[in-house]
N, C-alpha and C positions, 0 to 999 in steps of 0.2 A: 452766729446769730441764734440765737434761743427761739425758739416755733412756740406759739401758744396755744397749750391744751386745746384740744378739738372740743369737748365741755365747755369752757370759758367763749370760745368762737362761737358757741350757739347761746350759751348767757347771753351775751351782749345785742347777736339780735334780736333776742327772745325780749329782752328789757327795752328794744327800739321799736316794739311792736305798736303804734297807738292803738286808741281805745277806739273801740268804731269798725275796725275793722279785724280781718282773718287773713292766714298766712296757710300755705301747705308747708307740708313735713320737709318736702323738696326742696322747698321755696327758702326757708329758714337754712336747710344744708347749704344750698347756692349763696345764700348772703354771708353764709359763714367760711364762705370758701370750701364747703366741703362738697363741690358736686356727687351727686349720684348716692349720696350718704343721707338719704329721709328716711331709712331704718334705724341709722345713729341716732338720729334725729328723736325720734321717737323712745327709743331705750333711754336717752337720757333727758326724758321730757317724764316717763314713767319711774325714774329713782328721784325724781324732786322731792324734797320733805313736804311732808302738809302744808307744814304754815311759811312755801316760798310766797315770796311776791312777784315772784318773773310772773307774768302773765301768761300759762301755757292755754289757759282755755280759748288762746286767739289760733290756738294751729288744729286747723282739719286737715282730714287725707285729701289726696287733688281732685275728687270728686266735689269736695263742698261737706262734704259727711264729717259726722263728730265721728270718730275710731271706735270710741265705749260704748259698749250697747246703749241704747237709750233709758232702760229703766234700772240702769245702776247707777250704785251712788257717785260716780264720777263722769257717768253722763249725765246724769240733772247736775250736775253743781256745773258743768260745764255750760248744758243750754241755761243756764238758770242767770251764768254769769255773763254773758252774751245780750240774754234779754237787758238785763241794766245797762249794755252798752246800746241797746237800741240795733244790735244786729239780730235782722229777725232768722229765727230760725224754721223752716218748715219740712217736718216728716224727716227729723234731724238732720236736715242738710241746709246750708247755706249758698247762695247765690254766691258766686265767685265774682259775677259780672258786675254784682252789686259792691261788696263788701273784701274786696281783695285789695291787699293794700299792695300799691305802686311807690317804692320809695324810690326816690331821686336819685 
């Protein structure tokens, strides 16, 4: 049986993510079946090209926090793309309680 790229396992939850809400790093590794891999997670959330469509700006660290500082340019494009979903962001963190997506 062929195993599918550990990349490809976080594609696909990365692409299940709806709009609305936020995921951790963790969280995305454990849907992907990769426990305990949210530094994977991350490494290959930061080799995405520019112009993916995955939605990475939906994953913060488990704190609620965007990861990029806030005054670079991939932390504003990140809160910036949040605000359009209506997920509020405050003092670069997001409410987990509020905005963490529970998939079935």
């Amino acid at each position: 049986m062929n195993e599918v790229d550990p990349k490809q396992r976080i594609y696909a939850v990365l692409a299940a993510i709806p709009k609305g809400v936020v995921v951790s790093y963790g969280q995305v590794a454990e849907l992907a079946g990769l426990p305990r891999a949210a530094r994977l997670v991350g490494r290959t959330l930061s080799a995405l090209p520019d112009d993916t469509q995955l939605p990475w700006h939906r994953v913060v660290n488990a704190s609620g926090k965007i990861s990029m500082p806030s005054n670079s340019p991939g932390g504003m494009q990140q809160k910036h793309r949040l605000a359009l979903e209506n997920v509020l962001v405050v003092d670069g963190r997001i409410s987990l309680k509020l905005f963490r997506w529970q998939p079935q």
